[in-house]
N, C-alpha and C positions, 0 to 999 in steps of 0.2 A: 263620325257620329253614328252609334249603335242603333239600329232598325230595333222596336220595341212591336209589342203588341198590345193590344187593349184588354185590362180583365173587367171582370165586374162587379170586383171588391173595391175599383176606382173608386175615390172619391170624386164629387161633381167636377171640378175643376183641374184634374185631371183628366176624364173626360173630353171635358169641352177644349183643353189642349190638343187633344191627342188628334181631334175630328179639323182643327187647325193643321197640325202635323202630318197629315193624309197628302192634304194637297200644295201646302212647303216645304214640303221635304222627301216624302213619300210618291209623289209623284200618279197619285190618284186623283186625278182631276175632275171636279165635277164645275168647278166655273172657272173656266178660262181665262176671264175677263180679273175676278182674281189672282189668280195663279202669275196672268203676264205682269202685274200691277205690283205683287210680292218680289217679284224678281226684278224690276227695276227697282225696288226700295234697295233689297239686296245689295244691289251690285252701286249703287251708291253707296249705303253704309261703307261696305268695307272697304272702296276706290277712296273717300275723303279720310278715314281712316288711316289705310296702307300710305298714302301720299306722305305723310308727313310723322308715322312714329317708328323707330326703329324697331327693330326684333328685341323681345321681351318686356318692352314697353306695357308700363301697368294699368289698366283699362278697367273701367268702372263701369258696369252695365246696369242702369236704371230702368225700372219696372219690368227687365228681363222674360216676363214670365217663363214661355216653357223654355225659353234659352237658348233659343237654336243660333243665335247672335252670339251667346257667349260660349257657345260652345266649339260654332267652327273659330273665333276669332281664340280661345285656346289650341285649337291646332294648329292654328297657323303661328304660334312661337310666341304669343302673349302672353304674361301674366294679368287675369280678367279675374275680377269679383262680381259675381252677379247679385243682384239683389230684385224684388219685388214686396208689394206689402203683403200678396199671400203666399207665408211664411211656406205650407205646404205643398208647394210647387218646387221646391227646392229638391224634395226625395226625387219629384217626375223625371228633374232633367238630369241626377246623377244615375238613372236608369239609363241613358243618351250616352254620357259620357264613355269616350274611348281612350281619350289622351291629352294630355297638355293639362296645364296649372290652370285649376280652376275651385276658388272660392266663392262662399253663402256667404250673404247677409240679408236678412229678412227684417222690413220694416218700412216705414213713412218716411219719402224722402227729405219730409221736410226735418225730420229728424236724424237723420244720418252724421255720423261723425266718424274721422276715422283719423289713427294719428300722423298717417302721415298723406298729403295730396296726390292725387294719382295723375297721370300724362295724358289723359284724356278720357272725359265722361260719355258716354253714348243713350243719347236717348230718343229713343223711336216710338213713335206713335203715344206721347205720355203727354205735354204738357198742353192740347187740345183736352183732358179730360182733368185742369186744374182751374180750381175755381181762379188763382192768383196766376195765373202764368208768368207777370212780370218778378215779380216777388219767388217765384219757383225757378225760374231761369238765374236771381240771384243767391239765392243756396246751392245751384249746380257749382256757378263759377266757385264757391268757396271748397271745394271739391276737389278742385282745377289748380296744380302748380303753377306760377309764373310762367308764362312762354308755352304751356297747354293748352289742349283742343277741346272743346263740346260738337258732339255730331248732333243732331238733330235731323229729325224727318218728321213732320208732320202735314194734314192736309191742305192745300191753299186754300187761304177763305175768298179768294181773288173770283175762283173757278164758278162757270157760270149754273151748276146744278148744286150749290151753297146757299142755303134759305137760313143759317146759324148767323148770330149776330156778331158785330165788330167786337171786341174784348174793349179799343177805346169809347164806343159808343153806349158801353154799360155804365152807370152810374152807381153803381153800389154790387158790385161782382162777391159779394161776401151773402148775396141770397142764396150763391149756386154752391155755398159748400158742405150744407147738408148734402145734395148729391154728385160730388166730385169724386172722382178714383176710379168709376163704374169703368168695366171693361169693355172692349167691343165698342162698335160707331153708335150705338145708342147711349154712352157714353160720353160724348163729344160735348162738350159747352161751347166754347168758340172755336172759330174756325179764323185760324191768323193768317193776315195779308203781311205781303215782303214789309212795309213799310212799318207793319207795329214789329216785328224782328228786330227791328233798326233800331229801334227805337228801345227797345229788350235789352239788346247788348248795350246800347250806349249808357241804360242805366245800370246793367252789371257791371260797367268795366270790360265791356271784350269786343272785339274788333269784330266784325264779317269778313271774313277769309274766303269765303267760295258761298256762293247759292243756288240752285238749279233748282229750275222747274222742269215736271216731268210726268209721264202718263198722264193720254189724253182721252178722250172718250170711249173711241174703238177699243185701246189697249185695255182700258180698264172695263170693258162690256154694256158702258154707260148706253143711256137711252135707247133699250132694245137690243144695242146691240151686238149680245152676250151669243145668242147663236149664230150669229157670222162670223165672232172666233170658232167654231167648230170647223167650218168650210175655207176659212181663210189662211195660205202657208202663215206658219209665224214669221216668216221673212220678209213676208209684203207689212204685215201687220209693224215690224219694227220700223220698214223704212220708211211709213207713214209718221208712226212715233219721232222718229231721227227729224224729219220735216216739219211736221209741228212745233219742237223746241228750237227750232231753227228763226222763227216767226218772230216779229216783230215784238219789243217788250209786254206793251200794253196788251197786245191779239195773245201771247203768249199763255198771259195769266190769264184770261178766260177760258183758254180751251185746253191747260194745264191742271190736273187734280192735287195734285202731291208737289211739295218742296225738299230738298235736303239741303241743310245750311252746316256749314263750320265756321265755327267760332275761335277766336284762340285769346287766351289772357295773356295781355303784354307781359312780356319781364319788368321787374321796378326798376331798372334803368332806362325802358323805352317811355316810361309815365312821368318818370323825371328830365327829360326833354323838353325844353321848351321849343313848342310850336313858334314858327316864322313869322312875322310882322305880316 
């Protein structure tokens, strides 16, 4: 991935990419507590990913922005389409770009079509910023070939510094999509717990394959304590982390921030199965 510099014929949201890309990728840290929190997202994306799709495997990257998802996941031997709905972020990240098969596509995903279904859709931090999440999680699946994967990562609404409301305890979730899309955590509508996921898939047709919860308070610099990641090795700091998801289910999802789930759609011969008496 090409190290770029910032001009200031940017437009805004280039920009505000670029001041993201500083401290994930560029490695100018000014919150740690982010920085460590980015890199556990990371290294799940690409570990539920890597698990299960061969080399050259074709990979859909949903609300992409500046890319950096889709762009190491083209070095590393995938064919990846990135997409987002702001179309001009597309130029930022071929600025990035060093190698590997990587296609645009700019637009709403809830309009997306493409002729042929790709081996697994990836979406990160998107569908906590959808008025519909359930209804959004079933346009992904149509995306998704038989026996393919959806990655998802988004925040646990389990997590005890979560004041956003249930998605099932809204009663009319179509007031929130005059402001759905917004980027960034002021952006967020609901904040899902493992049980409405379940509940997701089983109305899209897709199975839960793997789920982890993950980043805890310290990693993530919560409640204060963003300047004790300065003083702290990051190695105490992870085996903390490692301890934490180690914790009991319920103890887990409270002092857990983040999830990352993989889904996978049956093949139509494991739907045509009939289940056992």
């Amino acid at each position: 991935m090409k190290r770029i510099s910032a001009e200031l014929h940017w437009p805004d949201s280039w920009k505000s990419s670029y001041e993201y890309d500083l401290q994930e990728i560029y490695g100018q840290v000014s919150n740690h507590g982010y920085c460590y929190a980015y890199d556990n997202r990371r290294r799940y994306t690409l570990e539920l990913l890597t698990e299960v799709l061969p080399p050259l495997a074709r990979i859909l990257d949903v609300g992409a922005a500046q890319g950096n998802f889709s762009l190491q996941l083209a070095e590393m031997g995938f064919d990846v389409t990135w997409n987002d709905l702001r179309g001009e972020l597309a130029d930022y990240v071929r600025l990035k770009q060093e190698r590997g098969t990587l296609r645009f596509v700019s637009g709403n995903a809830f309009e997306l079509c493409f002729p042929q279904p790709f081996d697994a859709v990836l979406i990160t931090e998107i569908i906590e910023h959808v008025a519909h999440p359930d209804s959004f999680l079933c346009k992904v699946a149509e995306l998704v070939r038989p026996g393919g994967y959806i990655v998802m990562t988004t925040p646990n609404g389990a997590y005890f510094r979560n004041r956003l409301p249930r998605f099932s305890d809204c009663p009319d979730p179509s007031v929130f999509e005059a402001v759905q899309f917004k980027p960034d955590a002021d952006g967020h509508i609901f904040l899902l717990h493992t049980d409405e996921v379940m509940e997701f898939a089983a109305k899209a047709d897709l199975k839960v394959d793997r789920l982890e919860l993950f980043t805890n308070s310290l990693t993530n610099g919560h409640v204060k304590l963003n300047p004790a990641l300065r003083l702290l090795p990051r190695s105490l700091v992870e085996r903390i982390e490692v301890f934490t998801r180690g914790l009991p289910g319920a103890v887990a999802a409270r002092l857990l921030a983040h999830m990352a789930v993989r889904l996978r759609k049956p093949l139509e011969r494991e739907d045509a199965v009939p289940h056992a008496p």
